[in-house]
C-alpha positions, 0 to 999 in steps of 0.5 A, a space after each residue: 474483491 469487495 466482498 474479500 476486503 470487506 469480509 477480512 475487515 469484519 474478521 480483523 477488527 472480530 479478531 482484534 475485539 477479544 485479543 486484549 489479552 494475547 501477549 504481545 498484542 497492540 493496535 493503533 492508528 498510523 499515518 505516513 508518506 507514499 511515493 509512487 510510480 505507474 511502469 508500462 511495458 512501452 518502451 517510448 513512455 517514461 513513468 514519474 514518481 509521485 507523492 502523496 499521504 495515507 493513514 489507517 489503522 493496525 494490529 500487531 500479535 505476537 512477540 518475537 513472530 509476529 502477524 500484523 494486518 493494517 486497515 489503510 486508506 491510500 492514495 496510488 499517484 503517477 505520471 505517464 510521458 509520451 516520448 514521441 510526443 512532446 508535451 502527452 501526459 497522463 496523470 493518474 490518482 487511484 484510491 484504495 482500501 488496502 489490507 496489508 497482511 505482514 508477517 514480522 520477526 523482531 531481529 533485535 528486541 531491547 526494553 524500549 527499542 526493537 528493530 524489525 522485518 517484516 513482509 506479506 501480501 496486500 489486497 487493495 480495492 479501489 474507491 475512486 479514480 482520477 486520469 487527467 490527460 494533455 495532448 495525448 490521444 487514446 491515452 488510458 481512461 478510468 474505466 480501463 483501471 481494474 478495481 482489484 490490486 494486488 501487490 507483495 510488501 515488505 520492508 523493516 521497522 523501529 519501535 521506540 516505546 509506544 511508536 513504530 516506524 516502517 519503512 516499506 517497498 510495495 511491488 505491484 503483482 497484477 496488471 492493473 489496466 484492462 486494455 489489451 497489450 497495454 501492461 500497467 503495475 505501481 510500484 511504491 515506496 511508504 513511510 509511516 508513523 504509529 502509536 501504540 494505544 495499546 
């Protein structure tokens, strides 16, 4: 998985060195707001959603259809309740590096504002991992948090001149936790602000 992202890294920004000249393409920094939840498949634990901020960088190629990978720093956050056990909580913060791959279509394309869909898989691998626990007994640790996330996109967008705004669900595909009979995906909401620099 490391060697995938960091391999896709290489060939986006390879890509984005001799694309000056495509039409339609631009590319810039964003940075934006993460609201997301841990879900599990027990019924007597309730999830809280969490939030937290992310920034990065994307390209964008294309007109009409367009295909847009990102290269963003970001941060998954939740909370885990124990119904059975009043006072058993389990927060956890996972970074990552995710590539998002989206393919777009601009739905109403004007002079200085278009509207836009947009939808595609994003690989994340993560960097760090934080699980604080209080009054819960074998409560997942850190190490059983697998360093591969892969989830599915999509979402709609404004550019206004050189600004572009998303805002995107984010659903998780695989079970995130290594623990047997124990399934763990994040679901997420983002918004998020970029500048075209060119």
């Amino acid at each position: 998985m490391k060697k995938l992202i960091l391999l896709s890294t290489a060939l986006v920004f390879g890509i984005m060195a001799h694309a000056q000249m495509i039409p339609g393409f631009s590319i810039g920094p964003k940075v934006g707001a993460s609201f997301s939840k841990f879900t599990t498949d027990e019924n007597q634990i309730t999830e809280e959603m969490k939030s937290t901020f992310h920034f990065g960088a994307f390209a964008r190629f294309g007109k009409k259809v367009y295909f847009q990978p990102e290269l963003v720093l970001m941060s998954r956050n939740g909370i885990l309740k124990h119904d059975d056990f009043p006072g058993s909580t389990t927060t956890l913060k996972v970074k990552s590096i995710d590539l998002p791959l989206l393919l777009g279509v601009k739905v109403l394309d004007l002079k200085l504002l278009n509207v836009r869909a947009m939808a595609g898989p994003v690989a994340s691998m993560v960097i760090n991992k934080t699980i604080t626990t209080e009054n819960w007994e074998n409560a997942i640790q850190k190490d059983d948090i697998r360093n591969a996330l892969w989830g599915l996109q999509f979402g709609a967008g404004v550019d206004l001149l050189v600004f572009t705004v998303d805002l995107r669900y984010e659903l998780g595909l695989n079970n995130i936790s290594e623990l047997e009979n124990f399934d763990l995906k994040n679901n997420m909401f983002t918004v998020s602000l970029g500048w075209k620099i060119l």
